[in-house]
C-alpha positions in Angstrom: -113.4 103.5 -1.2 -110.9 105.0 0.9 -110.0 109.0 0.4 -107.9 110.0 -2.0 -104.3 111.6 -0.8 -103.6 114.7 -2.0 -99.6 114.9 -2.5 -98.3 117.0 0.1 -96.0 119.3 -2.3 -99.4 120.3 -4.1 -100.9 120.9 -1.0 -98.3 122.9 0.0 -98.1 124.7 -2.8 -101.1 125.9 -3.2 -101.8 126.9 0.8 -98.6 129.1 -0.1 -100.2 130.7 -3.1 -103.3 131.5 -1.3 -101.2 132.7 2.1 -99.4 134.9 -0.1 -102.4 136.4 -1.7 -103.7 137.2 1.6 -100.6 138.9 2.8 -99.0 140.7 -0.4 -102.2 141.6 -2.2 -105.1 141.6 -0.5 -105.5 141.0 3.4 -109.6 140.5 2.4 -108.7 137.2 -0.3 -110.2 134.5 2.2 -109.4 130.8 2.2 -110.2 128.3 4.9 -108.6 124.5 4.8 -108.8 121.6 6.9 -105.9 118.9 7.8 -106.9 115.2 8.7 -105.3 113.3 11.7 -102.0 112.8 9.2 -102.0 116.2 8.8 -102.3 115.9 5.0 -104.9 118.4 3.5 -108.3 117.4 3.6 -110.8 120.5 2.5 -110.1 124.0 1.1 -112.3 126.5 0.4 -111.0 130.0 -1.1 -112.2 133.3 -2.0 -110.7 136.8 -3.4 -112.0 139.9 -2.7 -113.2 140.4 -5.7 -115.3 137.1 -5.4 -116.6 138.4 -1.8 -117.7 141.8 -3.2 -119.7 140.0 -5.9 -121.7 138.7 -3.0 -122.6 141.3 -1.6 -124.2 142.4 -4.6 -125.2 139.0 -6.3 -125.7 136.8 -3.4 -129.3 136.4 -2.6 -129.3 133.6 -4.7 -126.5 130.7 -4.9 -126.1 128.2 -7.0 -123.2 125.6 -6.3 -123.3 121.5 -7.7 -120.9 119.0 -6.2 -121.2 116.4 -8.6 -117.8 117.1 -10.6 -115.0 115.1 -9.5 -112.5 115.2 -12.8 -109.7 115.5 -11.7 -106.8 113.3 -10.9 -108.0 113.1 -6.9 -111.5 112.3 -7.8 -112.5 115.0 -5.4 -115.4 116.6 -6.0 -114.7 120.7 -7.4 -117.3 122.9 -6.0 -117.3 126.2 -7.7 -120.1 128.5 -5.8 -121.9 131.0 -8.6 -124.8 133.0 -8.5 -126.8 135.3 -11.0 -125.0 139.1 -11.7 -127.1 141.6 -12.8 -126.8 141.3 -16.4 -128.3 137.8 -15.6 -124.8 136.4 -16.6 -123.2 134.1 -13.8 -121.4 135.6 -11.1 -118.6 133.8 -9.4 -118.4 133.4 -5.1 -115.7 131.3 -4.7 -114.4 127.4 -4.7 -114.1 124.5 -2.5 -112.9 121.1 -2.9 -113.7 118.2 -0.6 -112.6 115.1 0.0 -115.5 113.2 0.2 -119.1 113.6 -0.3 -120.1 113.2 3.8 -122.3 115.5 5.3 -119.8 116.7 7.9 -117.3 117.8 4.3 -120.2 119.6 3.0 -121.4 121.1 6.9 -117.3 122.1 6.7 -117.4 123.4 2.9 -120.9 125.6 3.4 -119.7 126.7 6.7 -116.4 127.8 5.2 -117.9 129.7 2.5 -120.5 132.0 5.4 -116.8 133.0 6.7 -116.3 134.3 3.6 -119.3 135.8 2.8 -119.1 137.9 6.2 -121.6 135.8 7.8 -124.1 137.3 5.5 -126.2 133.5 4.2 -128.3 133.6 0.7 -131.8 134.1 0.5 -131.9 131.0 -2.2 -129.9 128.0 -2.5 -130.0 125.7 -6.0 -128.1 122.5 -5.5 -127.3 119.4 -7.1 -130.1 117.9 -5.0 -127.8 115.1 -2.9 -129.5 113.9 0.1 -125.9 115.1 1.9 -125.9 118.2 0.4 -129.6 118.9 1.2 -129.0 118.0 5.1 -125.8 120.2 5.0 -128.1 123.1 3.4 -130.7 122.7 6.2 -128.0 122.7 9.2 -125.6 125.8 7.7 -128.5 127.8 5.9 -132.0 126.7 7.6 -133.8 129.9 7.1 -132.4 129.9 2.9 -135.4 128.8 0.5 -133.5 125.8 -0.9 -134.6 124.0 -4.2 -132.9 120.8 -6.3 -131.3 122.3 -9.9 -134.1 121.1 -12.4 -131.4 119.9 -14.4 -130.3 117.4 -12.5 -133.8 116.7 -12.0 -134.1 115.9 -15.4 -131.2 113.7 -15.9 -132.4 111.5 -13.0 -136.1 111.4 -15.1 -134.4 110.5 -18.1 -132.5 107.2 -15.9 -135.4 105.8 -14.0 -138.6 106.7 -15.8 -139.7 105.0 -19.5 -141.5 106.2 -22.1 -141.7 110.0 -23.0 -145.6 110.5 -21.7 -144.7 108.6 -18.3 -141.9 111.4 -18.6 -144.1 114.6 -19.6 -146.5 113.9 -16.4 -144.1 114.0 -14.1 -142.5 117.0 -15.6 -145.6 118.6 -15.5 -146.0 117.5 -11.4 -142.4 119.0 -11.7 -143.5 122.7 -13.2 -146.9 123.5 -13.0 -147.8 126.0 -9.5 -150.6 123.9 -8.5 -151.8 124.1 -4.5 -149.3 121.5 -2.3 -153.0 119.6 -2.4 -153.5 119.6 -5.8 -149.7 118.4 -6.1 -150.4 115.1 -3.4 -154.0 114.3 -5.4 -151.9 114.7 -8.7 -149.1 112.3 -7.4 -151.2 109.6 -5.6 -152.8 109.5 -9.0 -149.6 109.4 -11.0 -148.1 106.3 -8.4 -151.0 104.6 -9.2 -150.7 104.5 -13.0 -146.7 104.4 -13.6 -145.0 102.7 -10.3 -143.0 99.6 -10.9 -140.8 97.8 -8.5 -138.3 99.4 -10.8 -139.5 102.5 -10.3 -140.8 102.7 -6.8 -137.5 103.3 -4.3 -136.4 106.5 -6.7 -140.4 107.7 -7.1 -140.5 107.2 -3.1 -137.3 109.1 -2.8 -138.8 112.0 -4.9 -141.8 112.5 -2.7 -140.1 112.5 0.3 -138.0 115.6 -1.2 -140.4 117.1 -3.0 -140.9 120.5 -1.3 -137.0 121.2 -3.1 -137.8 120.2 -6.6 -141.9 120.6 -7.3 -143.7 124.0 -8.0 -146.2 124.0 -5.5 -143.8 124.0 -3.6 -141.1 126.2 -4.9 -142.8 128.6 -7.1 -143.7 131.6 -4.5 -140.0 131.7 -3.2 -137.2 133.9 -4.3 -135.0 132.5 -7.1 -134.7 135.3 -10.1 -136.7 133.3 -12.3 -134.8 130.3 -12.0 -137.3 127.7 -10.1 -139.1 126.4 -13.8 -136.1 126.3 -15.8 -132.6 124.6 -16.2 -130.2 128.2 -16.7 -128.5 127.2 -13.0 -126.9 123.7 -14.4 -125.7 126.6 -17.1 -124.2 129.1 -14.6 -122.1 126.5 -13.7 -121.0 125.2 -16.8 -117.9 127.4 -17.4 -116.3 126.7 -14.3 -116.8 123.1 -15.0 -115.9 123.3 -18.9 -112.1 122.4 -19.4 -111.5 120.3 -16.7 -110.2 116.7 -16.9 -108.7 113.7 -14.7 -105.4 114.4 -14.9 -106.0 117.8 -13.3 -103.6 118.5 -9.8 -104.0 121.1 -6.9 -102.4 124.0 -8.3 -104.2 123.2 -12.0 -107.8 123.5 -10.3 -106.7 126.8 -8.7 -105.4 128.0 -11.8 -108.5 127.4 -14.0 -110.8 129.0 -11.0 -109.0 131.8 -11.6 -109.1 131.8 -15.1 -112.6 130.9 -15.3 -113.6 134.3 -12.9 -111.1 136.5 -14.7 -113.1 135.7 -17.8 -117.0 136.5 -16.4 -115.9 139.6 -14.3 -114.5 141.0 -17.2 -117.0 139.8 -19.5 -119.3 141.4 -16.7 -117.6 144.7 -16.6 -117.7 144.8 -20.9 -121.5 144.5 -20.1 -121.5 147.4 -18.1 -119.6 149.7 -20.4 -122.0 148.4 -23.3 -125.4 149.5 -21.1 -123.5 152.9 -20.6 -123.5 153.6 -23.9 -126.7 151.3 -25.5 -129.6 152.8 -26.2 -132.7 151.1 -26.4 -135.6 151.0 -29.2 -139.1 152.0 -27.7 -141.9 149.6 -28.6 -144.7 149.9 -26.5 -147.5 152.4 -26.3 -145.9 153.4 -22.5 -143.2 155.8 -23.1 -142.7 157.2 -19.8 -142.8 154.1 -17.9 -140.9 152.1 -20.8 -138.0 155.0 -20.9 -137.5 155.1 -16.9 -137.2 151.2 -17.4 -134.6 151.3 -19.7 -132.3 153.8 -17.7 -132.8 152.0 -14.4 -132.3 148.6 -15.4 -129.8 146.6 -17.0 -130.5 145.5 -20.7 -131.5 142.1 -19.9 -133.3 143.2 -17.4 -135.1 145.4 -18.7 -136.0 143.3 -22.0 -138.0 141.1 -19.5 -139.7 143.8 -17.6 -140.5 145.4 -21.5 -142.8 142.1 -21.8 -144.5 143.0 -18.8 -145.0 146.8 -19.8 -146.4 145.5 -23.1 -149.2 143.4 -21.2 -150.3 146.2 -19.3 -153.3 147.5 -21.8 -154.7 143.9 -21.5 -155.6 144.9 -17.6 -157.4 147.2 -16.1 -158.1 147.9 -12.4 -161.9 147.9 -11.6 -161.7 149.0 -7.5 -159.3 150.9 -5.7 -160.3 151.1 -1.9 -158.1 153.0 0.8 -157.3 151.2 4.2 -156.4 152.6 7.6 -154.4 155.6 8.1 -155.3 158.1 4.9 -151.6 159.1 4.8 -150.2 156.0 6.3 -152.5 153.3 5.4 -152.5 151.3 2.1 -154.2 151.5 -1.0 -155.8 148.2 -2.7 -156.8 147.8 -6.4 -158.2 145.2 -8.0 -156.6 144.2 -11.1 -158.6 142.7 -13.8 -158.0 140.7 -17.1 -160.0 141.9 -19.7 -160.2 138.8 -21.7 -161.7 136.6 -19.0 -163.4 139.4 -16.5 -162.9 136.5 -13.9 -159.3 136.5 -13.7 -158.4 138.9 -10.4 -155.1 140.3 -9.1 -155.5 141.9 -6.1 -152.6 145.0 -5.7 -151.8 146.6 -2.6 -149.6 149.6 -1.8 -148.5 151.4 1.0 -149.4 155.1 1.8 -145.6 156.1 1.8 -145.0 153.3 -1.8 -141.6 151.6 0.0 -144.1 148.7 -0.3 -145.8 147.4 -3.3 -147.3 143.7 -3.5 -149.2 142.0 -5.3 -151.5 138.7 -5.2 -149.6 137.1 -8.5 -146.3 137.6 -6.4 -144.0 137.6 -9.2 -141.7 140.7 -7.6 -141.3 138.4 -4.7 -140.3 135.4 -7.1 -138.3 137.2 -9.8 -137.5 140.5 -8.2 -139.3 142.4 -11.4 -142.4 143.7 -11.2 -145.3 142.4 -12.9 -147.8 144.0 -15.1 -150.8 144.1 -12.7 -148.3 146.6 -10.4 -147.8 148.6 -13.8 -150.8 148.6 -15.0 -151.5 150.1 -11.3 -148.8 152.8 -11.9 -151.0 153.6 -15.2 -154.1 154.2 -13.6 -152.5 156.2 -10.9 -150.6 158.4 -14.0 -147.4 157.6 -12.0 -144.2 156.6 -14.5 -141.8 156.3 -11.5 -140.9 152.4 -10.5 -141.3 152.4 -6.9 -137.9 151.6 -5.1 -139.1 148.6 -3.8 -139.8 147.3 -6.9 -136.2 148.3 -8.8 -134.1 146.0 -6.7 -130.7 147.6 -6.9 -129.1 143.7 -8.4 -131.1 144.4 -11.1 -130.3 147.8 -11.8 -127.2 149.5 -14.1 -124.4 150.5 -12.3 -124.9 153.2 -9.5 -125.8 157.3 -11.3 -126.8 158.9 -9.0 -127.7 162.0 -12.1 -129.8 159.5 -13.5 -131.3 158.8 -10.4 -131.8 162.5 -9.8 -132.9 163.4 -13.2 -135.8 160.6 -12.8 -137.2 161.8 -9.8 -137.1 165.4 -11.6 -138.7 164.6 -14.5 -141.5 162.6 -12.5 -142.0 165.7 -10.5 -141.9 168.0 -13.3 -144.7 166.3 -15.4 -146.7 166.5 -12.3 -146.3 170.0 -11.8 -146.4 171.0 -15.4 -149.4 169.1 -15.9 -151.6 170.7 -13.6 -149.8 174.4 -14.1 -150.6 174.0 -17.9 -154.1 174.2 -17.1 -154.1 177.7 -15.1 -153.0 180.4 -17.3 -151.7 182.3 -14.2 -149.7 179.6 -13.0 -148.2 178.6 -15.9 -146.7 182.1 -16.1 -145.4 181.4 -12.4 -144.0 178.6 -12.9 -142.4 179.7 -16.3 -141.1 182.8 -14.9 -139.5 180.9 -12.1 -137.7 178.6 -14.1 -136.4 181.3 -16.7 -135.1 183.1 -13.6 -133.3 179.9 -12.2 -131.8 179.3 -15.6 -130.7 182.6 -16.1 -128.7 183.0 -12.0 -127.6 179.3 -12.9 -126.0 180.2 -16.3 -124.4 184.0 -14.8 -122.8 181.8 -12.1 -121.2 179.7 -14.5 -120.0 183.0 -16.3 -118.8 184.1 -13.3 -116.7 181.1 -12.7 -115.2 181.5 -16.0 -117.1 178.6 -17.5 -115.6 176.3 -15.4 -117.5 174.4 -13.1 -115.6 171.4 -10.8 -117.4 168.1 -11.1 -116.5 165.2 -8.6 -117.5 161.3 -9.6 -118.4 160.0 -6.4 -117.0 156.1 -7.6 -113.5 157.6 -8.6 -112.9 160.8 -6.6 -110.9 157.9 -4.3 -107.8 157.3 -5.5 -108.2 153.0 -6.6 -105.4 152.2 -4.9 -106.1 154.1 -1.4 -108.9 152.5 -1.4 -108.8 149.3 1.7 -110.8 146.2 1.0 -112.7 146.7 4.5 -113.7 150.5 2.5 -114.9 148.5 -0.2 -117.0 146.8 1.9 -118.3 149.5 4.0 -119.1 150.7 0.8 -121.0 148.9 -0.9 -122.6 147.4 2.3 -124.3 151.1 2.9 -125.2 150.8 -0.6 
């Protein structure tokens, strides 16, 4: 089928839109085309700076599906989203193609790194195209990149019959077996359920399989979403409302739209988590309030199902290795119901590392509850850093941040002064004293004390896109 034309007036059009974007509003909005040997357009990718800031925060994982062609070019409409931290979808930018060639997706993937400062994801989740996977491995080799289980199940439901021929492959498809277990579990399945119906799509599967099967997928980075089908819904509202009759300037329009809508539906997030207020359930109050104020609601209402697990472990060994400062520590975690089941948890003398054997942090980014039930035998309530990634977290305060690290010294300090009668008189006397010069200052000043917001103490519009960057780059 030859390529569809794009009228030239649309084209134009829109390359004007964008140009002026770029030049009146915003010299960081980005877009990047291509022209074929008539000169007509060919590719176009686009970007605002808005779109580009959200990746620096959001982008470790992408999620983008090129199957959606409706509109009246039959082009496919590539919209590139990723998970915000309010685990709501986050929008990167758009590109539409031409065709569905491996050099148009080489161009489109290429076109979006220029966007995204050269700066490629952790995670890719695609539509699982044999193009698109080849175009993945070229533009983003060192990426972890796995098929959308969606679509994976849509292409189960087409070439596989009968719903327990389905459930055993789903279950080749989700359970984090060994990559061994996985080829003894398929060579077993081929024997039972391949038909000459069957065979060239089953064959097709196995040679991709290290993109769509857990053994192969479930140890690498991708927020939770390598078992489930929430990245076919990330996508969905960029791809609900659009039809054939659609033009140029219509898909640009509705891009627009469509991230207007989640950044502010994002931002009304935000302002709720400033002023919610979680319940406490769990029997961990320290560790279950520090949660709550680091992380974002939903966020946190996952990690609260980890804190709850904790009194269902215990750690039976704790051995120190190397340096006694700088070395690491190593517990073993156990499960009380079956004595058998080990985790095996290992932290660094300084705590900027934390790991453990189950590696959920290193698959989810949350920590699991053999780390806190770690943090419970070691009477710490204080998340390390490197386990409170800074996507999952509220919006920057830095009081918060202060105030935790206070009140995890404090208990410390109060703990073991509360058994020394004499010190407990120091340290009580020391802090009435500070209170008191801290207060007569503020007298002194007339009650009036100057306080400076760190985000808005920059007048919005002085503020250059390249600042913004900088910014939020140094973190």
């Amino acid at each position: 089928m030859a390529r569809p034309r794009i009228d030239r007036a649309e084209a134009d059009a829109v390359l004007q839109e964008l140009r002026r974007r770029r030049d009146e509003d915003d010299c960081e909005n980005f877009y990047h085309y291509e022209l074929d040997a008539e000169q007509r357009l060919k590719n176009l990718f686009w970007a605002d700076i808005d779109s580009r800031l959200d990746y620096l925060f959001h982008g470790d994982v992408v999620v983008f599906d090129t199957t959606y062609r409706t509109n009246k070019y039959g082009m496919p409409f590539v919209p590139f989203v990723g998970l915000s931290h309010h685990r709501t979808p986050a929008f990167f930018g758009c590109g539409i193609i031409s065709d569905q060639s491996l050099d148009s997706y080489v161009w489109l993937l290429r076109a979006f790194l220029m966007s995204t400062y050269q700066d490629r994801p952790k995670s890719v989740i695609t539509d699982g195209g044999d193009a698109v996977a080849a175009a993945v491995k070229i533009v983003f080799p060192e990426s972890n990149h796995r098929i959308c289980s969606w679509h994976v199940e849509q292409a189960v439901e087409e070439h596989l019959r009968g719903s327990s021929i389905r459930n055993e492959f789903r279950s080749l498809m989700c359970d984090a077996c060994s990559p061994a277990a996985f080829e003894e579990r398929w060579y077993g399945f081929m024997a039972k359920h391949r038909t000459a119906g069957n065979q060239r799509w089953l064959d097709a599967m196995y040679g991709k399989r290290e993109l769509w099967a857990a053994a192969f997928v479930h140890d690498k980075f991708f927020l939770g979403m390598a078992s489930d089908q929430r990245t076919e819904c990330l996508a969905t509202r960029l791809h609900t409302g659009l039809h054939g009759g659609m033009s140029l300037p219509d898909l640009l329009r509705h891009a627009d739209a469509c991230a207007d809508g989640l950044r502010r539906g994002s931002a009304a997030l935000d302002a709720e988590a400033d002023r919610s207020r979680v319940e406490l359930t769990t029997g961990h109050r320290y560790l279950e309030e520090r949660a709550a104020r680091w992380f974002t609601p939903a966020n946190f209402y996952l990690l609260r199902e980890e804190i709850k697990m904790i009194d269902s472990f215990e750690v039976v060994e704790a051995t120190a290795r190397g340096h006694p400062t700088f070395g690491k520590k190593a517990y073993t975690v156990v499960f009380r119901q079956r004595r058998g089941v080990l985790f095996h948890v290992e932290c660094s003398g300084s705590g900027d590392v934390v790991r453990c054997s189950c590696r959920k942090m290193e698959r989810e980014g949350l920590p699991c509850r053999h780390i806190l039930c770690v943090m419970r035998h070691t009477n710490s309530s204080r998340i390390p850093d490197c386990c409170a990634l800074r996507r999952m977290r509220r919006r920057g305060d830095a009081k918060s941040e202060r105030l935790d690290e206070m009140e995890e010294l404090g208990r410390q300090v109060f703990d073991l002064a509360s058994e020394d009668a004499q010190e407990f008189k120091e340290i009580k006397e020391f802090l009435e004293s500070w209170l008191e010069d801290r207060n007569a200052g503020l007298r002194g000043s007339g009650g009036a004390v100057a306080v400076v917001d760190s985000n808005t103490a920059d007048d919005a519009d002085s503020v250059t896109p390249a600042t913004k960057k900088t910014k939020l780059i140094e973190g």
